[in-house]
Backbone as JSON Lines, residues from 0, in Angstrom:
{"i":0,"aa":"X","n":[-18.78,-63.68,106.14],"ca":[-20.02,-63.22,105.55],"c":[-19.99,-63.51,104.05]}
{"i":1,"aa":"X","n":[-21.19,-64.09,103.78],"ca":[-20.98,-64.97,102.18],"c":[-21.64,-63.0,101.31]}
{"i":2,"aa":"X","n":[-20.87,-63.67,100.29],"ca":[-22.16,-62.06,99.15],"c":[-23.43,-62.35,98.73]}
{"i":3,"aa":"X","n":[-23.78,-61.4,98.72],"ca":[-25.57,-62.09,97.64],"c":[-25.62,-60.62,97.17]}
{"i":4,"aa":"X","n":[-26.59,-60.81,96.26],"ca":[-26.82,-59.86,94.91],"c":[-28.37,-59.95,95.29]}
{"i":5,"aa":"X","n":[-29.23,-58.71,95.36],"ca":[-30.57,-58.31,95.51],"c":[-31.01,-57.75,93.95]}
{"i":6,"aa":"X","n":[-31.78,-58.39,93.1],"ca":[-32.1,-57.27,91.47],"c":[-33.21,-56.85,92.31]}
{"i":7,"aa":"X","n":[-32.94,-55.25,92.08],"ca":[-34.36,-54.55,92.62],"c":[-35.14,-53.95,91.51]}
{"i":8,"aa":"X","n":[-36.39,-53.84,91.06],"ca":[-36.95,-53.13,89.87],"c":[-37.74,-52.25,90.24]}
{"i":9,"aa":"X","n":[-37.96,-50.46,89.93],"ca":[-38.5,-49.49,90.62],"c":[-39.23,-49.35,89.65]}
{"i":10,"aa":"X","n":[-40.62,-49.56,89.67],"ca":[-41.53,-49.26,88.42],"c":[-42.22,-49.85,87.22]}
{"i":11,"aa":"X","n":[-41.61,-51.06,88.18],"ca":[-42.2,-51.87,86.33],"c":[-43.13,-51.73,85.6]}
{"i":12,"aa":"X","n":[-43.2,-51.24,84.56],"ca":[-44.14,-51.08,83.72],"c":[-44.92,-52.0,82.96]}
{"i":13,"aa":"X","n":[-44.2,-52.81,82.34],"ca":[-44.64,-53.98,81.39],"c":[-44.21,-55.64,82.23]}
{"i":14,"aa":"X","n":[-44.95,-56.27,82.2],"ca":[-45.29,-57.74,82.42],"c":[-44.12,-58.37,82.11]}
{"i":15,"aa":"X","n":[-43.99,-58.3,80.58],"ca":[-43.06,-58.94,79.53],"c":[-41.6,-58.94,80.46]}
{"i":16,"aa":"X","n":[-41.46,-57.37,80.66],"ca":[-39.83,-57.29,81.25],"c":[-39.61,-57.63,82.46]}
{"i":17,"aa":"X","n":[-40.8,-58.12,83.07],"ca":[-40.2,-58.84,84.54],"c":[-40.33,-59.76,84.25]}
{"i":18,"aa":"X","n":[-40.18,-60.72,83.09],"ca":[-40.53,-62.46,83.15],"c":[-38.86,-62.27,82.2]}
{"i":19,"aa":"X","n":[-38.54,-61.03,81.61],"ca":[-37.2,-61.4,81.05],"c":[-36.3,-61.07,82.08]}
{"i":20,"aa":"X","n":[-36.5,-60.32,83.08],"ca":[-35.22,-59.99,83.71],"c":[-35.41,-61.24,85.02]}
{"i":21,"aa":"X","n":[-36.29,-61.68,85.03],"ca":[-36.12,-62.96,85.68],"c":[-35.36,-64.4,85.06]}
{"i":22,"aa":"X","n":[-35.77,-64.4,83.64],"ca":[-35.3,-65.16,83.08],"c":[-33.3,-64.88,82.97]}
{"i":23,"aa":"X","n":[-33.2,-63.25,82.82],"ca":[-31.63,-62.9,82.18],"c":[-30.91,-63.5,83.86]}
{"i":24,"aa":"X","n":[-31.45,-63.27,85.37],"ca":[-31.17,-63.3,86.48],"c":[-31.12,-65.46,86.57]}
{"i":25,"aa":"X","n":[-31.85,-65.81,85.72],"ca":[-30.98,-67.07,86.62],"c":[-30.39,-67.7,85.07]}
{"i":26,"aa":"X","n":[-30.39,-67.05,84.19],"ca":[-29.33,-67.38,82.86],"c":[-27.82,-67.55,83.6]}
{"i":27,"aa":"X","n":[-27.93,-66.13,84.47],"ca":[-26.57,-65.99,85.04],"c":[-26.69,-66.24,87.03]}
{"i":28,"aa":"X","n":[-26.87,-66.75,87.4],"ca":[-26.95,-68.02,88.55],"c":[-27.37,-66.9,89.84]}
{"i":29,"aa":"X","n":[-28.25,-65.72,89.66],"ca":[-28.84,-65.02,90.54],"c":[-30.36,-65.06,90.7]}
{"i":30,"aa":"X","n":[-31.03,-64.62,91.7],"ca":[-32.21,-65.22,92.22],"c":[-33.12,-64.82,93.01]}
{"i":31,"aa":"X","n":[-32.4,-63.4,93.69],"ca":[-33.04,-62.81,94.59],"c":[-33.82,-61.24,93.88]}
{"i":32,"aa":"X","n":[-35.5,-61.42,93.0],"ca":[-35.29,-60.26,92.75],"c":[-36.69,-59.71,93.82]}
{"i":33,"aa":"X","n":[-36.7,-58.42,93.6],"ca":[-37.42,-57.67,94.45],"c":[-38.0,-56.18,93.4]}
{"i":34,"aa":"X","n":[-39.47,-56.34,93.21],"ca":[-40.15,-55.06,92.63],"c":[-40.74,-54.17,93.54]}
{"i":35,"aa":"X","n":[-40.07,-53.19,93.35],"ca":[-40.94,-51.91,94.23],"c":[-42.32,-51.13,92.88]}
{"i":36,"aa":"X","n":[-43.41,-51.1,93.75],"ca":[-44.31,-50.35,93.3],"c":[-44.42,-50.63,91.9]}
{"i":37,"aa":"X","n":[-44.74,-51.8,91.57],"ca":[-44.76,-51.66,89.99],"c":[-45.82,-51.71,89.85]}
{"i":38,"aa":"X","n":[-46.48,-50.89,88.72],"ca":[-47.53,-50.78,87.56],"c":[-48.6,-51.74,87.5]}
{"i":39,"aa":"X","n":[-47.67,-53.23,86.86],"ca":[-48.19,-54.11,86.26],"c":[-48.79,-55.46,87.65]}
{"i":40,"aa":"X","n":[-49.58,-56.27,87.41],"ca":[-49.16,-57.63,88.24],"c":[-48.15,-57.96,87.46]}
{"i":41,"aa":"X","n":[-46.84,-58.26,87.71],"ca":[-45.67,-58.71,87.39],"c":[-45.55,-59.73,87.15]}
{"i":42,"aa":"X","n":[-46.33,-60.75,88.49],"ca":[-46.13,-62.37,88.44],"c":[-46.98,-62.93,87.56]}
{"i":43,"aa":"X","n":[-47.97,-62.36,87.48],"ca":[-48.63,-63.01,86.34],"c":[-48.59,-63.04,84.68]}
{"i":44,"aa":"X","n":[-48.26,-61.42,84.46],"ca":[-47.88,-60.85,82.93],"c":[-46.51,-61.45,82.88]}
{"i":45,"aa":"X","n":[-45.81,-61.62,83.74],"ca":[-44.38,-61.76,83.46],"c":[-43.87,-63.65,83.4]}
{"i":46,"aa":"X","n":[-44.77,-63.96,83.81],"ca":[-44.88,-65.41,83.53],"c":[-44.49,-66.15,81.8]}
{"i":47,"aa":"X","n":[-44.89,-65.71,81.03],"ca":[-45.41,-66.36,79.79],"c":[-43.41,-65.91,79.21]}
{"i":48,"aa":"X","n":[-42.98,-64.93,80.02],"ca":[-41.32,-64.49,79.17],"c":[-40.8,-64.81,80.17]}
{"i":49,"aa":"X","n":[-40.56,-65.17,81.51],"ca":[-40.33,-65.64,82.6],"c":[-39.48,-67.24,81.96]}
{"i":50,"aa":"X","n":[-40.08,-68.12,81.37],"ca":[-39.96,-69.4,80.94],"c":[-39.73,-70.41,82.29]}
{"i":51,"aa":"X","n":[-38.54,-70.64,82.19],"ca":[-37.96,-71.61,83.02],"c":[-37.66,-70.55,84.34]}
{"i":52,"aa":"X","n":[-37.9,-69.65,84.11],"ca":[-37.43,-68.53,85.59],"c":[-38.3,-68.14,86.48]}
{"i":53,"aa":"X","n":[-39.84,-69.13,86.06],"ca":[-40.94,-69.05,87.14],"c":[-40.76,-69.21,88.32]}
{"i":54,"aa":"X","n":[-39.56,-69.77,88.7],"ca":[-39.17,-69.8,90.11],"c":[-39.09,-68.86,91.07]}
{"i":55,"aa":"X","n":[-38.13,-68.07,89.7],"ca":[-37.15,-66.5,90.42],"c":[-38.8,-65.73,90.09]}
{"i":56,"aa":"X","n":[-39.23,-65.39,89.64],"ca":[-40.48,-64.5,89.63],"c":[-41.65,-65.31,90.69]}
{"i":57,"aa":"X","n":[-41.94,-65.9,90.86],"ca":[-42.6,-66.48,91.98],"c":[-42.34,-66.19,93.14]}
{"i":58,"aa":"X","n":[-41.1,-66.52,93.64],"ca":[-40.57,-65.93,94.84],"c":[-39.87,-64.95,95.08]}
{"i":59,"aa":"X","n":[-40.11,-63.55,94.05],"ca":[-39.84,-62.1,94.12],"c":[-40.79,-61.39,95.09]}
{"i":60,"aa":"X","n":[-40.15,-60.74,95.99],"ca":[-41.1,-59.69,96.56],"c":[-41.36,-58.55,96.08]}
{"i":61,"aa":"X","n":[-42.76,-58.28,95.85],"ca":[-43.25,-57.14,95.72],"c":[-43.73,-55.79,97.18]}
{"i":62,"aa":"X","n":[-42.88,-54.91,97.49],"ca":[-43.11,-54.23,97.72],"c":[-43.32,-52.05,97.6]}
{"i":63,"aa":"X","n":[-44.09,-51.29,98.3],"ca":[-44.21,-50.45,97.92],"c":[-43.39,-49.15,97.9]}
{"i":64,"aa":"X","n":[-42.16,-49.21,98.98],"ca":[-41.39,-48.28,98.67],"c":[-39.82,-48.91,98.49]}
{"i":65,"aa":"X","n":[-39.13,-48.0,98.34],"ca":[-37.66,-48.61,97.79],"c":[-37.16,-48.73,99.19]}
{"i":66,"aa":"X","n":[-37.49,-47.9,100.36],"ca":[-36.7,-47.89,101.69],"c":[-36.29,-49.28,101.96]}
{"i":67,"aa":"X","n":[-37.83,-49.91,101.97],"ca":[-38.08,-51.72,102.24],"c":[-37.14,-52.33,101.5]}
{"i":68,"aa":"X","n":[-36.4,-52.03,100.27],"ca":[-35.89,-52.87,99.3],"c":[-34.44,-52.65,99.88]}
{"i":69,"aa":"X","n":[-33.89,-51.67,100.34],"ca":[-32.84,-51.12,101.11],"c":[-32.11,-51.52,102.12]}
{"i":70,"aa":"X","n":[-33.07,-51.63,102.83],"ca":[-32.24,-51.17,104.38],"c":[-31.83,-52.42,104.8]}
{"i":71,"aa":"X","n":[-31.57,-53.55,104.47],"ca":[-31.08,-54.27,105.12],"c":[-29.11,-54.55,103.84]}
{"i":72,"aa":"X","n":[-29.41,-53.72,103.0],"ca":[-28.23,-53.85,102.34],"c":[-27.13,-52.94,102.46]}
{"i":73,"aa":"X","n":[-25.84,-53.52,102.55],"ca":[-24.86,-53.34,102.87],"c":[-24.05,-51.84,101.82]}
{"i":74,"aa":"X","n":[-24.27,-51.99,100.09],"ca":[-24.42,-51.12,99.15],"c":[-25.21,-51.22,98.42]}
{"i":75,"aa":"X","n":[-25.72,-49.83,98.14],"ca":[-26.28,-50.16,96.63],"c":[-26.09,-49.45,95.67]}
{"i":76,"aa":"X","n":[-26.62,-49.77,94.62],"ca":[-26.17,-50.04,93.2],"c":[-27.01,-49.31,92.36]}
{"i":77,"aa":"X","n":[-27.45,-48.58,91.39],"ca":[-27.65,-47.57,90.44],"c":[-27.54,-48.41,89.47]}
{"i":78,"aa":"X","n":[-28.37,-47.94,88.6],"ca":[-28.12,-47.87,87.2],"c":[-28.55,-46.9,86.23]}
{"i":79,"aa":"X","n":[-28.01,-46.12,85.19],"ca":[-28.51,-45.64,84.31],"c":[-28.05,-45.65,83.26]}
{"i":80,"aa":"X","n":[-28.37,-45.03,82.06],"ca":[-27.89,-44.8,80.54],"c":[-27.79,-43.51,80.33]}
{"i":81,"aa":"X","n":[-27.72,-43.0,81.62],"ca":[-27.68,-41.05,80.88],"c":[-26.75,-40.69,82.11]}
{"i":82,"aa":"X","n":[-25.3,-40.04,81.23],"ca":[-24.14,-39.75,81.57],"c":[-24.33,-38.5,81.88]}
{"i":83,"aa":"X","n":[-24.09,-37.87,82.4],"ca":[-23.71,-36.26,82.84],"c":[-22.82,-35.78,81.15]}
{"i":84,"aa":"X","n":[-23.03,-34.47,81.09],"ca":[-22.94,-34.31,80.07],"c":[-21.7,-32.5,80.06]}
{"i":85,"aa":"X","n":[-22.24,-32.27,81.04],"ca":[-20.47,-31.06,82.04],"c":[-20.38,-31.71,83.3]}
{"i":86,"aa":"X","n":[-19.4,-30.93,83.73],"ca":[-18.4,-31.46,84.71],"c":[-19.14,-30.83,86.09]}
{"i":87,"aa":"X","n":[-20.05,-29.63,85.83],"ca":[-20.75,-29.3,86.75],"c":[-22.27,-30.37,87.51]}
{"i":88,"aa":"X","n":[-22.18,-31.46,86.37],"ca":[-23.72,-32.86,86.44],"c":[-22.81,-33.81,86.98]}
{"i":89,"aa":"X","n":[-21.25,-33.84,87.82],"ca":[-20.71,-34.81,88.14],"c":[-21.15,-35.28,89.68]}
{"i":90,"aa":"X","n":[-22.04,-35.54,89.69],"ca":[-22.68,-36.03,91.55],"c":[-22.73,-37.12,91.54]}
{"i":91,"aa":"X","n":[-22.44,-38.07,91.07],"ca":[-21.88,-39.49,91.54],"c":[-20.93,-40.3,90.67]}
{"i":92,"aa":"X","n":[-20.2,-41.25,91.12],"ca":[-19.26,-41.84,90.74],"c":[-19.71,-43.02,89.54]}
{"i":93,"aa":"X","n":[-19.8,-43.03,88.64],"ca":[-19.81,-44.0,86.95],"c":[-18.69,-44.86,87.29]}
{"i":94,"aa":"X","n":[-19.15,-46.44,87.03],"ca":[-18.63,-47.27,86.47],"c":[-19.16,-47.64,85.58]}
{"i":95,"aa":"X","n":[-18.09,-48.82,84.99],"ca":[-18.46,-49.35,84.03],"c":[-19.13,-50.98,84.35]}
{"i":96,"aa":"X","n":[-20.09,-51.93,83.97],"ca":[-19.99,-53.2,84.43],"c":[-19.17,-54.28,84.9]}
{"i":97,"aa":"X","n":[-17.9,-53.94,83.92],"ca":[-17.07,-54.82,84.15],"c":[-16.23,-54.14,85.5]}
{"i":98,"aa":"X","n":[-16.26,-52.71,85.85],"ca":[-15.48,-52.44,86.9],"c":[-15.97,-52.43,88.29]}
{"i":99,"aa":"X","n":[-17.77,-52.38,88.34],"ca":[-18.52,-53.02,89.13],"c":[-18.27,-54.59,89.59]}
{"i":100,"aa":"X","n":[-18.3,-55.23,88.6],"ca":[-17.53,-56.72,88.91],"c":[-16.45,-57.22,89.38]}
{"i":101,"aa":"X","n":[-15.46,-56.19,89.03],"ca":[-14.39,-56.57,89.65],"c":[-14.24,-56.06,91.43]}
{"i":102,"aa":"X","n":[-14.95,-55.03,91.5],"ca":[-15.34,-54.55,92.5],"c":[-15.66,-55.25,93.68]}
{"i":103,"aa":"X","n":[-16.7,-55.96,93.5],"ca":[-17.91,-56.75,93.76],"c":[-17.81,-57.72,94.0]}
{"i":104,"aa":"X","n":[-16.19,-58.48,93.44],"ca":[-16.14,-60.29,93.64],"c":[-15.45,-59.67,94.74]}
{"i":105,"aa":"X","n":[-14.88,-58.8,95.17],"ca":[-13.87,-58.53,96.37],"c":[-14.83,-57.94,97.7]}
{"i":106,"aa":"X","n":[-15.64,-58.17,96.98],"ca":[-16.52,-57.56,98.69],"c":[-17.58,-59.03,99.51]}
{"i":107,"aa":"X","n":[-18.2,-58.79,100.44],"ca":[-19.38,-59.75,100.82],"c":[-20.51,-58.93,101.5]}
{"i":108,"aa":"X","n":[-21.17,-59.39,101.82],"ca":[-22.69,-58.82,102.05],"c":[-23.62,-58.6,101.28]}
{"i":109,"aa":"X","n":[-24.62,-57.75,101.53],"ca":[-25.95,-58.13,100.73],"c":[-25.52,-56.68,99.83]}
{"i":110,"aa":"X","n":[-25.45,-56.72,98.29],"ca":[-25.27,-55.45,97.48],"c":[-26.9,-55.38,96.59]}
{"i":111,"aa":"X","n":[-27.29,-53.9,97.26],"ca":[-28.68,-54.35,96.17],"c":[-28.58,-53.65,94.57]}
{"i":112,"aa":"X","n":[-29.14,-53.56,93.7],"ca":[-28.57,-54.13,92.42],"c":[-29.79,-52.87,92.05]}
{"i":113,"aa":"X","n":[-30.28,-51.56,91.7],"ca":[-31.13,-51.13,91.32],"c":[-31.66,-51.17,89.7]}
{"i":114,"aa":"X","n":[-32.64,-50.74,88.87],"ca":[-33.04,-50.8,87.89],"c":[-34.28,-50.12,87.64]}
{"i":115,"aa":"X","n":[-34.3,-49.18,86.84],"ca":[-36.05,-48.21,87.07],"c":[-36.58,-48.35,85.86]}
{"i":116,"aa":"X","n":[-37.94,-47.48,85.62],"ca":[-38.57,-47.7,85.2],"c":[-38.24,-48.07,83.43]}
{"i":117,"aa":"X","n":[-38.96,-48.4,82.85],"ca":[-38.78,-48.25,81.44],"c":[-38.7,-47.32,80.68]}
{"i":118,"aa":"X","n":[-39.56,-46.38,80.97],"ca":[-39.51,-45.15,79.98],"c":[-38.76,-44.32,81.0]}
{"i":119,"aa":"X","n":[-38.75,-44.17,81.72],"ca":[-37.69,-42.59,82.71],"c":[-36.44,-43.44,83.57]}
{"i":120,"aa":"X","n":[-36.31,-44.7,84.07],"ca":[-34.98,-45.23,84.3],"c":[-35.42,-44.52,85.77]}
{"i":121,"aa":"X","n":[-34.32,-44.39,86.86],"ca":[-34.31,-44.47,88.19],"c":[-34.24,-42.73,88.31]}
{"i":122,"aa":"X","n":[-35.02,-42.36,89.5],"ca":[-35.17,-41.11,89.18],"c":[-33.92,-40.3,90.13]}
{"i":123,"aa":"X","n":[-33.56,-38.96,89.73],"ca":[-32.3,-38.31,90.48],"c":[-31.96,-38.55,92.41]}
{"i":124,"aa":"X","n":[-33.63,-38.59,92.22],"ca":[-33.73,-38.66,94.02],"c":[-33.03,-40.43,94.69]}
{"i":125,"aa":"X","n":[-33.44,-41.6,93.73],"ca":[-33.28,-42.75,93.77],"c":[-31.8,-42.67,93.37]}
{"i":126,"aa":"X","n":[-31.64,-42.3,92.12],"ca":[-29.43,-42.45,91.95],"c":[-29.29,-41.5,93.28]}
{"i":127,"aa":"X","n":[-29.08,-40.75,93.66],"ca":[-28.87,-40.34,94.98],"c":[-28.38,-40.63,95.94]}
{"i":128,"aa":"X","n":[-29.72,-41.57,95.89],"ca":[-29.18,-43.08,97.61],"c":[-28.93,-44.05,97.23]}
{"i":129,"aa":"X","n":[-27.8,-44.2,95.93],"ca":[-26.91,-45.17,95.6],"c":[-25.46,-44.72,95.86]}
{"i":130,"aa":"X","n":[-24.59,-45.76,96.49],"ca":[-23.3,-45.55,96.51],"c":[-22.57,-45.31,95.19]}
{"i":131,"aa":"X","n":[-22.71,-46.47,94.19],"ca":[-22.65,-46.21,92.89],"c":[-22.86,-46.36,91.66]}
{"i":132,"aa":"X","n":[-22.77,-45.88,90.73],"ca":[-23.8,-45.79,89.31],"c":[-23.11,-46.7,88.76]}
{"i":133,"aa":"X","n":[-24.04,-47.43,87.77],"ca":[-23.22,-48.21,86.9],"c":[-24.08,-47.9,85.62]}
{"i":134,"aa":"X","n":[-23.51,-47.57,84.59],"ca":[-23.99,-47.16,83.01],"c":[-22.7,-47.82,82.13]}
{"i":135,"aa":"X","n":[-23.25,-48.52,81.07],"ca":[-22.83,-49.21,80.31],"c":[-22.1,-48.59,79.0]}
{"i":136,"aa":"X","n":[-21.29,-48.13,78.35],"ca":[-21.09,-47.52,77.39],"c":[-21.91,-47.73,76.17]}
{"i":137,"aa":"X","n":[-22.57,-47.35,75.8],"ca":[-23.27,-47.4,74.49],"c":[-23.29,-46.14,73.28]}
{"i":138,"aa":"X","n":[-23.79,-46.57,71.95],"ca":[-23.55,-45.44,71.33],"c":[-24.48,-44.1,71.82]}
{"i":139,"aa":"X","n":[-23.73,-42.44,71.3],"ca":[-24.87,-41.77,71.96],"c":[-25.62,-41.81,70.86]}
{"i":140,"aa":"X","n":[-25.92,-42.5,69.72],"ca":[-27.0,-41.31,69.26],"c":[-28.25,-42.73,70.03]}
{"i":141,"aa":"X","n":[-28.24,-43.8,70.58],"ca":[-29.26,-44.49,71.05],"c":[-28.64,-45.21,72.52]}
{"i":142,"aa":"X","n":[-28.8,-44.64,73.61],"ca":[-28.05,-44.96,75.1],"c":[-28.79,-46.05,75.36]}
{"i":143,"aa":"X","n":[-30.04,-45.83,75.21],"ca":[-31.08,-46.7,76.53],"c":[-31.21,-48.09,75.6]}
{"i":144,"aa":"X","n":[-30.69,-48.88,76.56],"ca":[-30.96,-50.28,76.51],"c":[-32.27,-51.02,77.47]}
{"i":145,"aa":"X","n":[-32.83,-51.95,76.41],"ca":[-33.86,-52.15,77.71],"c":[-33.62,-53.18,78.81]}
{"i":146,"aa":"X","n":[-34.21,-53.04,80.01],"ca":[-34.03,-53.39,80.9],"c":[-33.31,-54.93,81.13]}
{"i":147,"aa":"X","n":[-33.78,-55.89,80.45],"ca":[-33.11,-57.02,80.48],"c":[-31.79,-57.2,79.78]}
{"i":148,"aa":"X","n":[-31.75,-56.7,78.97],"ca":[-30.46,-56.23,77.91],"c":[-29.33,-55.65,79.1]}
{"i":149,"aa":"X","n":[-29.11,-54.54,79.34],"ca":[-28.63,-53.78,80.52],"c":[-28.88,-54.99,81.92]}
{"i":150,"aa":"X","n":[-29.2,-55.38,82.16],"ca":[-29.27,-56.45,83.3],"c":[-28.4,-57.72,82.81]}
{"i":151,"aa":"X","n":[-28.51,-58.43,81.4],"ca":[-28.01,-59.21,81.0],"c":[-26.39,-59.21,81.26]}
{"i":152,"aa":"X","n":[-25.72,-57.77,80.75],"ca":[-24.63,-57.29,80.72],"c":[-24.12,-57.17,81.94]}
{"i":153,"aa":"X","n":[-24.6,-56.63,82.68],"ca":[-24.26,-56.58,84.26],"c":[-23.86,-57.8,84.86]}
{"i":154,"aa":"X","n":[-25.04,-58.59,84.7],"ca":[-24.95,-60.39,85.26],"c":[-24.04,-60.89,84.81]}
{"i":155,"aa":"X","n":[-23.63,-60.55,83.24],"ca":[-22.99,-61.86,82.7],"c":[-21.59,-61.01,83.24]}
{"i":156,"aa":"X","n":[-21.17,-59.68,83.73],"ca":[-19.87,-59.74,84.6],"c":[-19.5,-60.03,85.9]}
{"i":157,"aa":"X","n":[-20.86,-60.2,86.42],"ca":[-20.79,-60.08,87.51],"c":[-20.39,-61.38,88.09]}
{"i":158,"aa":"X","n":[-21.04,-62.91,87.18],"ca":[-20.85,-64.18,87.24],"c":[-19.23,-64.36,86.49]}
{"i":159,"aa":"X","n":[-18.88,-63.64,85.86],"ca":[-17.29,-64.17,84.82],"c":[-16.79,-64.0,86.1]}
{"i":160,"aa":"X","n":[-16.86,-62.4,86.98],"ca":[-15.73,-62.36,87.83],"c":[-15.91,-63.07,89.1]}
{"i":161,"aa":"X","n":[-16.97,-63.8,89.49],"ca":[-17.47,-64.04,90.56],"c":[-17.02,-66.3,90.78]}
{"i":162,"aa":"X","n":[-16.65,-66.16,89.35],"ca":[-16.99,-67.61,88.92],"c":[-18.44,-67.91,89.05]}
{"i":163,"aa":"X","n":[-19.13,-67.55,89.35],"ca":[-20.78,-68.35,89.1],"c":[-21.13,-69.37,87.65]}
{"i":164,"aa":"X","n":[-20.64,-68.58,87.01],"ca":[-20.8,-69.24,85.23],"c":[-19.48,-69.21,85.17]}
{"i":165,"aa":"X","n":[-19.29,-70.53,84.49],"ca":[-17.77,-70.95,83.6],"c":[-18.2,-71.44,82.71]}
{"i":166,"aa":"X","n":[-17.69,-71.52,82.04],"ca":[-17.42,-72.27,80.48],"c":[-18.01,-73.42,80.55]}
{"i":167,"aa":"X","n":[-18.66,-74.01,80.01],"ca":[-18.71,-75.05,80.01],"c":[-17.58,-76.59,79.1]}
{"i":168,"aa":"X","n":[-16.78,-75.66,78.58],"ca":[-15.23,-76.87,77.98],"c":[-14.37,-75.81,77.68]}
{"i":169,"aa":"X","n":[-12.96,-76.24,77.71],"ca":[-11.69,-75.84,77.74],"c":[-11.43,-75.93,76.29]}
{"i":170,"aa":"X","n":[-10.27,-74.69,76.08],"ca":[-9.87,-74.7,74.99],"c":[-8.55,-75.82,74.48]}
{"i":171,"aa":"X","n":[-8.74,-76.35,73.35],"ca":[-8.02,-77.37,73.29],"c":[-6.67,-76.98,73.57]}
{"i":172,"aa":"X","n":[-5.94,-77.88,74.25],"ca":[-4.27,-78.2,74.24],"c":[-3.8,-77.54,72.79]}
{"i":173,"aa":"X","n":[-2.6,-77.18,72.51],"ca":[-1.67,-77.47,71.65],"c":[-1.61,-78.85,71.16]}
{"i":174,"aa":"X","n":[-1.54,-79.76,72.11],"ca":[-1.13,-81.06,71.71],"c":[-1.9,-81.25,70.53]}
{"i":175,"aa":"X","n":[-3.25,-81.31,71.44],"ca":[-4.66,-81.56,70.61],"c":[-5.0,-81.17,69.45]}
{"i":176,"aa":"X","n":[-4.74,-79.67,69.31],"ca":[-4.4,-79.03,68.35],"c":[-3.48,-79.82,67.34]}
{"i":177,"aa":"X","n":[-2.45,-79.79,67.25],"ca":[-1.37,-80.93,66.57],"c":[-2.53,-82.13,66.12]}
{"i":178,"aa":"X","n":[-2.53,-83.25,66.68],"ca":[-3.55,-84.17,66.86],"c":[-4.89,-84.1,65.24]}
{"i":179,"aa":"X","n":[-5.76,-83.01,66.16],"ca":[-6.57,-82.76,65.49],"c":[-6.34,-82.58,63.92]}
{"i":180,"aa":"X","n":[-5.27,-81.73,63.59],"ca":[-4.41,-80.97,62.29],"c":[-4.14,-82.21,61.34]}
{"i":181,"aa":"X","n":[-3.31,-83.3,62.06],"ca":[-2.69,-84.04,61.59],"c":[-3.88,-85.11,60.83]}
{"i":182,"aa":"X","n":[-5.26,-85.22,61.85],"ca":[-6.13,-86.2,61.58],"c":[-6.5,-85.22,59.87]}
{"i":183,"aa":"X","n":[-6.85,-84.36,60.18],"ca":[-7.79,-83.47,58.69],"c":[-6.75,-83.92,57.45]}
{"i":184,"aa":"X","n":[-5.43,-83.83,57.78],"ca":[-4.08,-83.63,56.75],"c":[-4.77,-85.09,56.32]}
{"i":185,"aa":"X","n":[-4.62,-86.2,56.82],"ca":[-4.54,-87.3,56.44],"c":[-5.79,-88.01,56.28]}
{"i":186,"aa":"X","n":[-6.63,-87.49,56.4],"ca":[-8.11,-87.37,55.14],"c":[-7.8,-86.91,54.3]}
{"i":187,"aa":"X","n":[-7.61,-85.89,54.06],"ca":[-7.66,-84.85,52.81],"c":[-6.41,-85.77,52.17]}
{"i":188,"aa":"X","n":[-5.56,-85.79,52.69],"ca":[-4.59,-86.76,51.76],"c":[-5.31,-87.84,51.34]}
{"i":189,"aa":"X","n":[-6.14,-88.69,51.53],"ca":[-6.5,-90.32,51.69],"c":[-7.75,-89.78,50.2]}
{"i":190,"aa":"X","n":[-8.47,-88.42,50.16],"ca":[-8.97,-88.01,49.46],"c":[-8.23,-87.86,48.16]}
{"i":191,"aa":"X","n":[-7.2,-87.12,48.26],"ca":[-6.67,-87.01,46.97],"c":[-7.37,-85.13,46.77]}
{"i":192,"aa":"X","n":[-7.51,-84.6,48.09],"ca":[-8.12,-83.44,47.7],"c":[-7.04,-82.29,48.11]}
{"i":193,"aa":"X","n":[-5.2,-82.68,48.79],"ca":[-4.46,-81.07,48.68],"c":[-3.58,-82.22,48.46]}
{"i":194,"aa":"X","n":[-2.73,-81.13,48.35],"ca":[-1.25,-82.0,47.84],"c":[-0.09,-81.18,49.04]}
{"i":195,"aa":"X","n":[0.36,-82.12,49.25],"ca":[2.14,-81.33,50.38],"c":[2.94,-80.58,49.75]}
């Protein structure tokens, strides 16, 4: 069973942020997103910040409850920016992105990927019927990151640990290093601009 990654969005409010979190989703080589009940027409407002990711927003489904966005996935996934704050608000399990990722390259099946609204984020009833939360460390006196930002971060671990995105060039050799050193020395010498 291969993995796939579902971005689900509960609420979208603004146009703008579904043409970026489409855009942040194939920055980092994912593709499958899915809006429940949003606000806005999405595909259309979200077009113009979308750019090159008219693809992934084109062929997003829009539907009206989250059940639909669900049930055919294997886990899912939470997100928020607001930590429990006593030990008595501890009802689900916090990771961090990067420990979601590491998580995550070790599993297969369909994991759906949640994300809520803009101004209120995913509501208690929705973290709920997630297996588990993922919140990003940020400073407290400003938690909430917006939606593509917080999605960006997620993706870009989710592809390091997954290999999806690599590097695109290697860090030079030693040799090369040497090489390189020796070429600058012997300009700058030929200059007359350091001395040995």
């Amino acid at each position: 069973m291969t993995r796939r990654l579902r971005v689900v969005f509960v609420g979208c409010e603004t146009g703008e942020n579904a043409g970026f979190l489409a855009r942040t989703m194939k920055n980092f080589g994912f593709d499958e997103l899915w809006f429940v009940k949003p606000v806005v027409d999405v595909k259309l407002l979200g077009a113009k910040t979308a750019m090159h990711a008219a693809d992934v927003l084109d062929k997003a489904m829009i539907i009206d409850d989250l059940k639909g966005a669900l049930e055919d996935a294997d886990v899912v996934v939470g997100t928020t920016s607001t930590r429990p704050t006593s030990e008595k608000n501890f009802t689900r399990n916090y990771v961090t992105p990067r420990e979601f990722a590491e998580a995550w390259s070790r599993t297969s099946g369909l994991t759906a990927l949640l994300f809520g609204r803009e101004g209120s984020g995913l509501s208690n009833k929705e973290l709920d019927a997630c297996d588990l939360v993922v919140s990003i460390p940020t400073s407290k006196l400003y938690p909430a990151m917006n939606i593509s930002h917080s999605a960006a971060v997620i993706l870009y671990e989710l592809s390091i640990h997954t290999g999806a995105v690599k590097p695109s060039r290697q860090a030079a050799s030693r040799h090369e290093k040497e090489i390189f050193v020796n070429i600058v020395v012997e300009l700058l010498e030929r200059t007359h601009e350091v001395e040995h």
